[in-house]
N, C-alpha and C positions, 0 to 999 in steps of 0.2 A: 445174636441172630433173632431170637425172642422178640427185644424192640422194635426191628428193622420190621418185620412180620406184621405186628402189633399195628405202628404209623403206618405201614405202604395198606393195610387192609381197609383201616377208616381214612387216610386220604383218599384210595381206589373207589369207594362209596362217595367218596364228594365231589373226585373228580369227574368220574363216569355223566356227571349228568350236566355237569355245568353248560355245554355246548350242543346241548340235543334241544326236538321241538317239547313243547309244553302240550298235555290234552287237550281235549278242547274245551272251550271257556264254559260253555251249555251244559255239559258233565255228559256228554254223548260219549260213545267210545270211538276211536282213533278208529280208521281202516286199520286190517291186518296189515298193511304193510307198513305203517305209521306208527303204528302199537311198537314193532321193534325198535323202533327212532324215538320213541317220545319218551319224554324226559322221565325217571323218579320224581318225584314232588314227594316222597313219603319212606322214611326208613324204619325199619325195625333190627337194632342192633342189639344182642346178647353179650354180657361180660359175665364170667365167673371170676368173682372175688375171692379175694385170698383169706381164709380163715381167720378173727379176729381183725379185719380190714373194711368189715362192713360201715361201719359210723364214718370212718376217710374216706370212704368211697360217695356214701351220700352226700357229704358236706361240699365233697369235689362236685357233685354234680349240684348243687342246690347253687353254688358258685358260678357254675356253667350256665344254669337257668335263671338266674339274675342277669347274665351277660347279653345270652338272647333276647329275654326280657326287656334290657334296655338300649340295646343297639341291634336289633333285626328288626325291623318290621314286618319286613317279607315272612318271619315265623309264623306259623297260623299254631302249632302247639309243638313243645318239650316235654313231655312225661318221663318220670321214670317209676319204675315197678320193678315189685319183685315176685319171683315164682312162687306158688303155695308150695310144691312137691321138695323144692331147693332153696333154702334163704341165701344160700352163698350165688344165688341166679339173679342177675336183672336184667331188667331190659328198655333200651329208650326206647321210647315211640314215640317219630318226631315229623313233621310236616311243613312244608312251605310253601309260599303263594305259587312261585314258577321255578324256574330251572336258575337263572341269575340268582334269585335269593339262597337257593341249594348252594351254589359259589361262594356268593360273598360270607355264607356262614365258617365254610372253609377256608377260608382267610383269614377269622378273627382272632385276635389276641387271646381272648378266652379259650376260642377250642385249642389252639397251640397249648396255652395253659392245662387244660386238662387234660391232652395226649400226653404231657410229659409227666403228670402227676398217678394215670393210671396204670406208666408201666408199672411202678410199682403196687400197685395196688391189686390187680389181677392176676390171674393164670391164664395162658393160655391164647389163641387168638380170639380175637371178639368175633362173633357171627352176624353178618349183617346182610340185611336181607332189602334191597329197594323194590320200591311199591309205585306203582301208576296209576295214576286219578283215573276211576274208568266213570264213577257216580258219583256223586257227593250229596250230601244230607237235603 
């Protein structure tokens, strides 16, 4: 049950946005009623690693960010971090150009690769959190 939990949480993050609108280009913010419609373009998702599983977990993800790296373009950034208060915490913070690119991430052979490599590596469900371009730098 664990698993199923695990995949349908970071698929439900990927899917959620693939067929919605994108903010607006200008970094204006969406009318309120467009704001509920518009895509994520920006995640922030939480893992707790399983004690003595921190170095497999980085090295899974440094895997994953080679991948983006070199078959997204639509990626604008993959970070990952760890918490001061919790080493066994990370967290991605990850961004994309539009809502297609949010998609086609979720299709690639690498993130499949790394859902199946961080059941093990985790506890717990991942917490993920999507984000809407309202500004930009």
């Amino acid at each position: 049950m664990r698993i199923r939990l695990f995949s349908a949480t970071l698929a439900l993050v990927l899917a959620c946005s693939a067929n919605s609108q994108t903010p607006a280009a200008d970094g204006s913010a969406p009318a309120p009623d467009a704001n509920a419609r518009a895509a994520a373009t920006a995640f922030v998702v939480k893992f707790h690693v399983k004690p003595g599983q921190n170095a497999a977990f980085e090295q899974a993800f440094r895997e994953m960010q080679n991948g983006v790296r070199a078959k997204e373009p639509g990626n604008v950034y993959y970070d990952l971090f760890v918490t001061t208060d919790d080493p066994q915490t990370y967290v991605i913070v990850e961004r994309y150009r539009d809502a297609s690119a949010v998609a086609a991430h979720g299709k690639t052979e690498h993130a499949a690769k790394l859902l199946a490599t961080l059941r093990d590596l985790t506890e717990g469900r991942p917490e993920a959190q999507r984000l809407v371009l309202v500004a930009p730098k």
